[in-house]
C-alpha positions as CSV (number, residue, x, y, z in Angstrom):
1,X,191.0,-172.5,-34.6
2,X,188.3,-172.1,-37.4
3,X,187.9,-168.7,-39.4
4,X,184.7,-168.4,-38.1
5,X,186.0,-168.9,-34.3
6,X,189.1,-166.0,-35.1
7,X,186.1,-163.7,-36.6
8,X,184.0,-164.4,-33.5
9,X,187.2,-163.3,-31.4
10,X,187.3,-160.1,-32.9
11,X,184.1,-159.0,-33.1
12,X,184.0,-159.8,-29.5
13,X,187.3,-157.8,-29.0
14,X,185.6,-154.6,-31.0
15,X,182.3,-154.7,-28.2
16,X,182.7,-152.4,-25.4
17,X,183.9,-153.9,-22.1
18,X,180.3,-153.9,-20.3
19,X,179.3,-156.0,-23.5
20,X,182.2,-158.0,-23.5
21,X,181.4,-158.9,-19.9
22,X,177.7,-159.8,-20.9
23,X,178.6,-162.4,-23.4
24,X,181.2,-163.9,-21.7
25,X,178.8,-164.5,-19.1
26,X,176.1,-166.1,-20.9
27,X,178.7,-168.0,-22.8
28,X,180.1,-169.3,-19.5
29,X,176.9,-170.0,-18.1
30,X,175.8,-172.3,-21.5
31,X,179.3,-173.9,-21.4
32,X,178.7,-174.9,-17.8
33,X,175.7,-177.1,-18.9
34,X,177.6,-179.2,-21.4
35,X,178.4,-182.7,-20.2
36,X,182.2,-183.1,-20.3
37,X,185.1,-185.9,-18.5
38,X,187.5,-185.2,-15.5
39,X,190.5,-183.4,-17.0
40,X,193.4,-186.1,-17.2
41,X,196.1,-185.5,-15.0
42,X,198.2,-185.5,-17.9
43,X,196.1,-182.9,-19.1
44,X,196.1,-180.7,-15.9
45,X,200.1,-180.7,-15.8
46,X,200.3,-179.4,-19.6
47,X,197.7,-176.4,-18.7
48,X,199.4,-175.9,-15.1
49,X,203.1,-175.8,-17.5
50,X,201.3,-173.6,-19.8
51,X,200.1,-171.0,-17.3
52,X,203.7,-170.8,-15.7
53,X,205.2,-170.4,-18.9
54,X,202.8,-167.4,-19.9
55,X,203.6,-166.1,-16.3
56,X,207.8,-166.7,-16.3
57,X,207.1,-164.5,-20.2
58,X,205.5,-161.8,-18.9
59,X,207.9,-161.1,-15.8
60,X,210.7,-161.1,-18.4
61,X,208.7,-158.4,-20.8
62,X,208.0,-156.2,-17.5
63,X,211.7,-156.7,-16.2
64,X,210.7,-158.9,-12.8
């Protein structure tokens, strides 16, 4: 990720939550118009592994 992306993070992480929700919106709504290909299913197994790695860390940190 770019400097400018990680600065973008943060200042988004420093806007209050109603503003937070705002942008996110409108950034949703522009990425939504962008022409892009059918995920892979290669692709779709490495996010689906990713997600239930996240999940299998966070049970572990909360003691489930």
């Amino acid at each position: 990720m770019s400097t400018d992306s990680q600065e973008l993070l943060s200042s988004f992480n420093a806007l209050p939550k109603n503003e937070q929700q705002i942008v996110a919106a409108e950034i949703l709504r522009r990425a939504g118009q962008w022409e892009t290909q059918p995920l892979s299913d290669e692709e779709l197994v490495k996010a689906a592994d990713d997600l239930f790695e996240e999940l299998d860390r966070r049970e572990e940190a909360h003691g489930n």
